[in-house]
N, C-alpha and C positions, 0 to 999 in steps of 0.2 A: 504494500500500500504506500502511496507515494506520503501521507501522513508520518510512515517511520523514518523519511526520511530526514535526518536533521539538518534543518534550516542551515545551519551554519556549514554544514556541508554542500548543499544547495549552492549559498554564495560565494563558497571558495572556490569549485569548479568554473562558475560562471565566469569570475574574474581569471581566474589560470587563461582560459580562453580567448579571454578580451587579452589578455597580455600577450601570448603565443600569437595571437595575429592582428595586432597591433593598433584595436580599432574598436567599437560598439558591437559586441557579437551579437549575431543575427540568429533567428531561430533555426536557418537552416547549417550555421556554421554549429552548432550546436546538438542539431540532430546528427549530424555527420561526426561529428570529431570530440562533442563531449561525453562524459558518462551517463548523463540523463538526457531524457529528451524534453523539449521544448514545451510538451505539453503539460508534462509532470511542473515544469513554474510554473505555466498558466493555470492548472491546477492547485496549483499552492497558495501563487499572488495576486490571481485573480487578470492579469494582463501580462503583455511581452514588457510594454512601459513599465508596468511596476513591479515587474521583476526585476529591470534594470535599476530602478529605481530603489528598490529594495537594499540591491549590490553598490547603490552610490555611484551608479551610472545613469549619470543625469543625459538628457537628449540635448544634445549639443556637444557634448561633452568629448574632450580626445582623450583617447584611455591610454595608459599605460606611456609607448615611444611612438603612438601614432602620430604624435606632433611632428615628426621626423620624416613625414611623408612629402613628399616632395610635388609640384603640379602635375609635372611627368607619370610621376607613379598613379595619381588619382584620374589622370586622362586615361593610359593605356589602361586601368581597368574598367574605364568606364564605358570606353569605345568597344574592348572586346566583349562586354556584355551585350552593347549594343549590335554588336558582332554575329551573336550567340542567338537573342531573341530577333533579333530581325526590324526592331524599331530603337525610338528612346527610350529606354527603361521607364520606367516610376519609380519615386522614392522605395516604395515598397518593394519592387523588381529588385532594384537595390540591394535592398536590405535581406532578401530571402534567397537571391542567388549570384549577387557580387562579391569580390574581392574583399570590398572595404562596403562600411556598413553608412547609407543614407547620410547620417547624421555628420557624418568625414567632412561630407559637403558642405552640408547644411551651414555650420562652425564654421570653414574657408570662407563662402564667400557668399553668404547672408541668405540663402535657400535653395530650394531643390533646383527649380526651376532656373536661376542664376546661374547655378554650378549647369547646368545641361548646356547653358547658352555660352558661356566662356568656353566651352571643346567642343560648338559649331553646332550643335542638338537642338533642335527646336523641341519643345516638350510637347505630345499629342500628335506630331506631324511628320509625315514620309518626305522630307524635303529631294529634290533632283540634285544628283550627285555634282561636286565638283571636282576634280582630279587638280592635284597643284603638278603643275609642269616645272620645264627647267631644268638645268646642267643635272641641278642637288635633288631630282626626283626622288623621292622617299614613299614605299608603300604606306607608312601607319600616317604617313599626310594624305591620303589619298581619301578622305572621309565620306558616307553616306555611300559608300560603293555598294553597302550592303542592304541598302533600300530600292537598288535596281531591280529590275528584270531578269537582269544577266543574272544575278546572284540568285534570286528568288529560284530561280531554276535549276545553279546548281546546287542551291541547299534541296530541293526539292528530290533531285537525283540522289544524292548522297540518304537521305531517308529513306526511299524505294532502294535502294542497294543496301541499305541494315535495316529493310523489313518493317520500317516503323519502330523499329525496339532500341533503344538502348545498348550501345555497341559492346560496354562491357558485362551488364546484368541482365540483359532483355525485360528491362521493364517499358512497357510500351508506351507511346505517344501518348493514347486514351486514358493510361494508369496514372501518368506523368501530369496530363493537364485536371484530371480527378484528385490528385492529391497534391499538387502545388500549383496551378493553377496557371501553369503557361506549359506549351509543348515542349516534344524534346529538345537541345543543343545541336546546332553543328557545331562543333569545335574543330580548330586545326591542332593539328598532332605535333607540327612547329611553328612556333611562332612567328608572326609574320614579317618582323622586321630582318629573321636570317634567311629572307629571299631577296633577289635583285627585281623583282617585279610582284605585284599583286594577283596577276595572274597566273605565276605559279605558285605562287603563296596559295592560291584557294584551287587548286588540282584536284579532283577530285578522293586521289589516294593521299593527299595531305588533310583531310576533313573526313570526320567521324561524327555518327552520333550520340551523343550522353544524358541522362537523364540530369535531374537536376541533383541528384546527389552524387553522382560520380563525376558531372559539373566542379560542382563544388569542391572536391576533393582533386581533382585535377588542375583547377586556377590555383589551391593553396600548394602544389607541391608535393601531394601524396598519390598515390598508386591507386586506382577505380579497382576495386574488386567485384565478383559474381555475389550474386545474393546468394547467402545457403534456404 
């Protein structure tokens, strides 16, 4: 019963986690990577906020060496989720299946919606891509590539070539948007900046599908494994 579990236990997990990934942890960095799950706080504190809140994790708040995060750091994760989902995120997208939790933002640079628009994001909107040209052509400047067509298609491909399921656990599209509440992930398998073009950056065999928990575990650094 999640009642035996002592509170004081509760909030030292919470915080070990906010520190290991440098940031307001999310329910889903939690489900994935702590000992309890997200719903055992909600269960206890009555909210995700007042669990954080409980732990003296105030919203706004940089936890732990977050403040060490640099622009660069909070663009590239904000762009590969953008990457991931096919749109702007929302704060909440954010917060349940990004890097760095909502509130990063929020704190930098005075709201969600701000922080979307200083890395080229329109909040709510597919904007038409713009490619920056040039001697110093850079892929991860290449932004909104992935609100085309062109992309729309071959993430489309890439999902019918892993079944709909989940490349590492086969949990499916339908299971995935049933229990967190956006479809699966295409993800790339290298990072886009160790190619010389965008286009082979997103090859079909350099993109996989993930669900959002082996998402999650694959941006922070660890190894997707099968579900038993």
């Amino acid at each position: 019963m999640t009642s035996k579990i002592p509170e004081e236990d509760l909030i030292d997990e919470l915080q070990r986690i906010a520190s290991v990934f440098e940031g307001v942890p999310t329910k889903t960095k939690i489900d994935t990577d702590g000992e309890y799950s997200s719903e055992t706080y909600i269960r206890r504190f009555g909210s995700w906020r007042e669990t954080l809140a409980a732990a003296g994790i105030e919203v706004g708040d940089r936890v732990g060496t977050g403040s060490t995060l640099s622009d660069e750091d909070r663009r590239v994760a904000l762009l590969e989720l953008a990457d991931d989902l096919g749109h702007p995120p929302s704060a909440r997208e954010m917060d349940d299946h990004g890097k760095y939790g909502s509130t990063t933002y929020q704190y930098q640079y005075g709201s969600w919606n701000k922080a979307l628009r200083k890395f080229g994001l329109e909040p709510g909107s597919k904007p038409v891509p713009e490619r920056q040209g040039g001697e110093n052509e850079n892929p991860e400047e290449w932004t909104f590539y992935w609100m085309t067509h062109e992309w729309q298609e071959t993430r489309e491909d890439v999902l019918d070539r892993d079944r709909h399921e989940c490349s590492v656990c086969q949990r499916s599209d339908e299971e995935n948007r049933e229990k967190f509440g956006v479809g699966l992930n295409v993800t790339h398998n290298s990072p886009i900046d160790e190619f010389e073009s965008l286009e082979k950056a997103n090859a079909t065999e350099n993109l996989r599908a993930l669900c959002s928990v082996c998402h999650g575990k694959a941006v922070n650094g660890m190894e997707p494994t099968a579900r038993r």
